[in-house]
C-alpha positions in Angstrom: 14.9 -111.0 -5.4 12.8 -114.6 -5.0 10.4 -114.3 -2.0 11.2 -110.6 -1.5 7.6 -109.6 -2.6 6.5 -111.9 0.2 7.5 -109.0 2.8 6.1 -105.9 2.2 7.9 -102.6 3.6 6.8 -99.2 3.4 7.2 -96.1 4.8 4.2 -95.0 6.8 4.7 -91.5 8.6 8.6 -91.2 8.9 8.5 -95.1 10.5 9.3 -97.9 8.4 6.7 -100.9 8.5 7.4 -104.8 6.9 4.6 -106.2 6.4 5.1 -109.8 6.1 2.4 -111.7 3.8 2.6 -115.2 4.4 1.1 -117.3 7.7 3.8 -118.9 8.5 7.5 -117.2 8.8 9.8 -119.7 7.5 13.7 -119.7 7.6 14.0 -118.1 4.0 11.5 -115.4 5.2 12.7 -114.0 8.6 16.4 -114.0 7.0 14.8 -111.4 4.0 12.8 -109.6 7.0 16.2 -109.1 8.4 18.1 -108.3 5.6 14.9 -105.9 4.9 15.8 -104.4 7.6 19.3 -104.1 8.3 19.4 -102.3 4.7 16.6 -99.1 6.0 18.6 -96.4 6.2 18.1 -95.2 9.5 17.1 -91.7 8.3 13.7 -92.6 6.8 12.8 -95.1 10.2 13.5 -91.8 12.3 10.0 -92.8 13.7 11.2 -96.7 14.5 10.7 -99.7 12.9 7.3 -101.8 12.4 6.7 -105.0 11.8 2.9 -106.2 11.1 2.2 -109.7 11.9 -1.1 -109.7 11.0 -1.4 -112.2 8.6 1.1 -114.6 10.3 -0.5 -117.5 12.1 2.7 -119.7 12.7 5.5 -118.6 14.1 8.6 -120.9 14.7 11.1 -120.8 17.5 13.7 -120.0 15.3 11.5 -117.0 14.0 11.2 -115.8 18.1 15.6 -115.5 17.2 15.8 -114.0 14.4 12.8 -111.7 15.9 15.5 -110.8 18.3 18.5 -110.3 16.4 16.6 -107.7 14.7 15.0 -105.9 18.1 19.5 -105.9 19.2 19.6 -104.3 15.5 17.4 -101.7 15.7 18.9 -101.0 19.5 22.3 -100.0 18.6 20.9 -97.8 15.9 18.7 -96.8 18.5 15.2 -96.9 16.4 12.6 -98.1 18.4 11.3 -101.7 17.2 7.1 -102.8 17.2 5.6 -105.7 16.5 2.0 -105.4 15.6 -1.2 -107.5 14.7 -0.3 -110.5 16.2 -2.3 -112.8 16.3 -3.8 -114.7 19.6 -1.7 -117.3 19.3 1.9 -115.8 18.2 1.0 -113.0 21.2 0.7 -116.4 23.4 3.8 -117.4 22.3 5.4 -114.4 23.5 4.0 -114.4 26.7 5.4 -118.2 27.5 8.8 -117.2 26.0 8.2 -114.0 28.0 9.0 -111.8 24.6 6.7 -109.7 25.4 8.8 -108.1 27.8 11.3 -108.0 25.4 9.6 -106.4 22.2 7.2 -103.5 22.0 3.8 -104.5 21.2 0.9 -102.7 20.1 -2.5 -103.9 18.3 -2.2 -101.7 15.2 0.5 -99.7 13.0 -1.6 -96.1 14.0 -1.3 -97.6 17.8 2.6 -98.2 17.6 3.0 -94.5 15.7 1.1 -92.8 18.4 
């Protein structure tokens, strides 16, 4: 799969964390994050679904969408859905768009397992 080694997912603990390697999350990006992570099966993210924006400085408003679509997928499969590492400016972003209310945020992948 092209651009499928840019997103990196693992299983840490019995959660499932993508780890997205590139700064900026483009269209071709978020829609493998979310294929990613529609195809986990839900038994090995019994401990919820992570996704580490550490390295991501750029963030489009199409991104903050698709960010969403895959917070309403993880709800009806009812695994809990963190975003972690981000960055001064993407957790800025959130706070104008008022995201953060929506998502789950924590400053680390131990943080978001605890």
């Amino acid at each position: 799969q092209p651009g499928a080694s840019s997103i990196v997912l693992e299983k840490v603990g019995d959660a499932a964390v993508a780890r997205p390697q590139m700064k900026m999350m483009d269209d071709h990006a978020l829609k493998t994050l979310v294929r990613m992570i529609e195809e986990v099966p839900p038994e090995s993210a019994v401990g919820g679904v992570i996704i580490d924006l550490s390295r991501v400085t750029i963030l489009p408003s199409l991104a903050l969408g698709l960010l969403v679509q895959i917070s309403n997928t993880c709800k009806a499969r009812e695994q809990r859905l963190t975003l972690v590492g981000l960055q001064p400016q993407i957790r800025k972003v959130f706070t104008i768009t008022r995201l953060d209310r929506v998502f789950q945020i924590a400053d680390s992948v131990e943080a978001a397992m605890k």
